[in-house]
N, C-alpha and C positions, 0 to 999 in steps of 0.2 A: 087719909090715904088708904086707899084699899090693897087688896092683894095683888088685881091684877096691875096697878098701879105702881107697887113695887117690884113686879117679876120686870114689867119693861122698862124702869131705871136699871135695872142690873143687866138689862140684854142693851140700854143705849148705850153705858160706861163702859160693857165687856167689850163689844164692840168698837166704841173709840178708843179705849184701850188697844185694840187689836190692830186697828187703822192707821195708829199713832206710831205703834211696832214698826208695822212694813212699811210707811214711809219715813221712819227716823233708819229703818236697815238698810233703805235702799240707797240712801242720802250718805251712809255710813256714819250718819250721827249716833255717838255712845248717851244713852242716857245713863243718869246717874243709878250708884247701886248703892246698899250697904250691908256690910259684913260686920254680923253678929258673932258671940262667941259660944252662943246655944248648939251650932249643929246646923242651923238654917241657915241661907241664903237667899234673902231678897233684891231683885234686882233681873237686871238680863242676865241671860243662860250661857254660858261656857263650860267648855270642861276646864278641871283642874289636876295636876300630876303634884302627884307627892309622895312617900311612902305606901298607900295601898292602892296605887296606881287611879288612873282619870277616872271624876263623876259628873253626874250635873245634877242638880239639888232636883226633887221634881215638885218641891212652892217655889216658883221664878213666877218673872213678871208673865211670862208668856202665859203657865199651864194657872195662873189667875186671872188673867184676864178671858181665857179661853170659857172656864169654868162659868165666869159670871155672864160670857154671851147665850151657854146653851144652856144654863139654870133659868136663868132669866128667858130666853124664849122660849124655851120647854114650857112655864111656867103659864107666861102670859097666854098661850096659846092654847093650854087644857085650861087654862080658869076663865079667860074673855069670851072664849070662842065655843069652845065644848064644853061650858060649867061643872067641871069635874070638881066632886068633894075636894075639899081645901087639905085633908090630909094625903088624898090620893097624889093631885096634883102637887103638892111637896116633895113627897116623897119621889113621885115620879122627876121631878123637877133635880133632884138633885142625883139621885141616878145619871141623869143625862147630861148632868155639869160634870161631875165625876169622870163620865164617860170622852165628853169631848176632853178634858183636860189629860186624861189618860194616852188618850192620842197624842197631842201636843209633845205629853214628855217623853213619848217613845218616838219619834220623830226628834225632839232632842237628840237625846240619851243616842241615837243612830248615828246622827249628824255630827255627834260635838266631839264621844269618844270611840276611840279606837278598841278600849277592851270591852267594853260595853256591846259593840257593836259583832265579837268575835259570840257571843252567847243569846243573843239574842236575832230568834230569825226569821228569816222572811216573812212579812205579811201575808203573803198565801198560803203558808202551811201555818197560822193564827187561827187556835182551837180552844175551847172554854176547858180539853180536856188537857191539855199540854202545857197549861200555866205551871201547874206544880213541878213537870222535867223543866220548863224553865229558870224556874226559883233554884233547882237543887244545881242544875246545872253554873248558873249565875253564884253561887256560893264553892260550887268546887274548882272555877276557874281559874288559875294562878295569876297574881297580878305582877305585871312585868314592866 
């Protein structure tokens, strides 16, 4: 098995993974979850209320499956097509898993909870420089 070999099983999976989502969402089929007692939640995305008010984990099914469709064609597509160094292309490659998955869970985190949703803001004013008022701001926010 080559490299490029394995970058496109992880874009055919992330993908059916992704396709299995929307029509098991659309159908309003619950796929199965499981709750660990690490801290982690795997499974689909909900939020959850409790004592420090609603989250949604960001390893779920979705920001995994998301992950392995843009690692995986990121991948395949600097090493098959542009033969880019196998470290470049790695690196680059996970960067851009990273990145769609990052979407994913903010698009959650929007969608599922309400205080999440009071701290974090619009996609138009999304700047490389306003992460960290993010952060501080997301930490000083009362949970209610």
């Amino acid at each position: 098995m080559t490299w490029s070999d394995f970058y496109l099983l992880c874009f055919l999976v992330g993908f059916g993974l992704s396709v299995l989502t929307l029509l098991a969402g659309s159908v309003h089929m619950h796929l199965p979850h499981l709750h660990f007692h690490n801290g982690i939640h795997l499974g689909h995305a909900h939020g959850h209320a409790g004592a420090h008010g609603q989250y949604v984990s960001w390893f779920n099914f979705g920001t995994l499956a998301a992950f392995l469709a843009w690692f995986g064609g990121t991948g395949y597509l600097l090493e098959h097509y542009y033969g880019v160094w196998f470290a470049a292309s790695l690196a680059i490659a996970t960067l851009s898993g990273l990145g769609g998955a990052a979407v994913v869970f903010w698009f959650l985190a929007r969608s599922c909870c309400r205080t999440i949703r009071r701290w974090i803001p619009p996609i138009s004013t999304w700047s490389a420089f306003s992460a960290g008022s993010v952060y501080r701001s997301a930490r000083a926010a009362p949970a209610s």
